[in-house]
N, C-alpha and C positions, 0 to 999 in steps of 0.2 A: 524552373523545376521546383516543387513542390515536398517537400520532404515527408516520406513515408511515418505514417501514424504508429508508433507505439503502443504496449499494453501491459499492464501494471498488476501485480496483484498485492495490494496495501493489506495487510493484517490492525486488528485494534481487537481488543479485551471490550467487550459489549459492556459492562460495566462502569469503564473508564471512559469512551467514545461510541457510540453504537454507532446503527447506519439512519435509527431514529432520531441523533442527535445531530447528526451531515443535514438530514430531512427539513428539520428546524431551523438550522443555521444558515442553511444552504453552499456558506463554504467555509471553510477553517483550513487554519495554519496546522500542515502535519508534525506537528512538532514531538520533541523528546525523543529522536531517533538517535541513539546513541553505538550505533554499528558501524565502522567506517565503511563498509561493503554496502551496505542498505544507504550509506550514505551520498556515497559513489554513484550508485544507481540515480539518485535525485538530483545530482549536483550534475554527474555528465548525459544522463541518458532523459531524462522528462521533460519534455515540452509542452507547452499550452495543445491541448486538445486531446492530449493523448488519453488512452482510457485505463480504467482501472476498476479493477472486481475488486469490491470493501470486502473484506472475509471476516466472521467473527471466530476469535480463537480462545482459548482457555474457559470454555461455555460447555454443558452437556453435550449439544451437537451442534461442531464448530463446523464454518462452511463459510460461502459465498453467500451474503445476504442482497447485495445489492451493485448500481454500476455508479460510477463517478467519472468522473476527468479532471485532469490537469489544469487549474487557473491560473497559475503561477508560478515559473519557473524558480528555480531554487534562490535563498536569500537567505542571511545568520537565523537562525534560530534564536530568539532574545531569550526562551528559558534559557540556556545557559552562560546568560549571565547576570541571572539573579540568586544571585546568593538563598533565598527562600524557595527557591525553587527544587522539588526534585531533581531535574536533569542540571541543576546548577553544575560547570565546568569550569573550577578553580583556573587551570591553565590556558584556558580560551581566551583571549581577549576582542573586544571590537577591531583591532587595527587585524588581527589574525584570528578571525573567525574558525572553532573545529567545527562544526556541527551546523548543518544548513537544514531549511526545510521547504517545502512548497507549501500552495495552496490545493485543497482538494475540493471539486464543487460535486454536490448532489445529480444524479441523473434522474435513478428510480430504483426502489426497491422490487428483488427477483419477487417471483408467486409464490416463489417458497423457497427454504434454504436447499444449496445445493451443498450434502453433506460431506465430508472431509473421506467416509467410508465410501462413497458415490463416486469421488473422483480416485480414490486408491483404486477401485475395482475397475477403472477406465486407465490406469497408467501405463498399459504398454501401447494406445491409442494415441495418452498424451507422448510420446516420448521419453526417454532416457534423461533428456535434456530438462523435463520439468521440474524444476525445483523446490515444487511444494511438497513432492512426495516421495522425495531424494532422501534418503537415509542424513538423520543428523544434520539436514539445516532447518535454522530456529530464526532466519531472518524474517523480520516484519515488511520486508519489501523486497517481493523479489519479479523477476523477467517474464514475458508471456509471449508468446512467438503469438502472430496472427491466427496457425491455424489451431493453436489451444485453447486463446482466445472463442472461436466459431464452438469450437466443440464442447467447451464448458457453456457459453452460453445455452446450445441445442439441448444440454442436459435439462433446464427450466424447463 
């Protein structure tokens, strides 16, 4: 038996990480996630394959830029344990890793962004349950049921 596909919706500051810079690189380490919840998500729920809508957030019009998947299941995150590093975690050490992170690989980018105003005027379609448009959560990584998945994509 074959385990059912997951779906992801990773947030990044266009700035800091775009989905032009996934494009180029083709996969990178999600790193600097400093939420134990967002962390949660990574460490028990993401498997190789699974997919993910890259969203751009704190940008004029923040949205769904593009698709990715899963190339690697969770593993220490080395920023924090670099002292030089922003997400540097004093407390953390190698033998007890806080903060894990995967790999994300490039799919493709959407034909255009799917806007943040786009999916708020679709959320009694997505459900109750979606938590990008849940009052007061600020997580960089949160859950996508399959068929919210299907329906944000149909928005493209």
């Amino acid at each position: 038996m074959t385990a059912r596909r997951r779906y992801w919706l990773m947030k990044s500051e266009p700035d800091t990480f775009s989905i032009d810079d996934l494009e180029r690189v083709r996969t990178e380490p999600w790193n600097g996630v400093r939420n134990y919840q967002a962390r949660n998500y990574m460490r028990d729920g993401m498997k190789v394959g699974d997919g993910v809508l890259f969203y751009h957030s704190n940008t004029a019009v923040p949205g769904i830029v593009g698709i990715a998947t899963i190339a690697a299941e969770a593993y220490p995150d080395p920023t924090q344990f670099d002292p030089k590093s922003d997400y540097h975690d004093p407390k953390s050490t190698r033998e007890d890793p806080r903060w894990l992170l995967v790999d994300v690989a490039f799919e493709r980018k959407l034909s255009r962004t799917i806007a943040l105003d786009e999916i708020k005027a679709r959320a009694d379609e997505l459900g109750e349950d979606f938590a990008l448009t849940r009052r007061g959560n600020r997580l960089s990584v949160l859950p996508v049921s399959a068929a919210q998945w299907k329906l944000l994509l149909a928005m493209e």
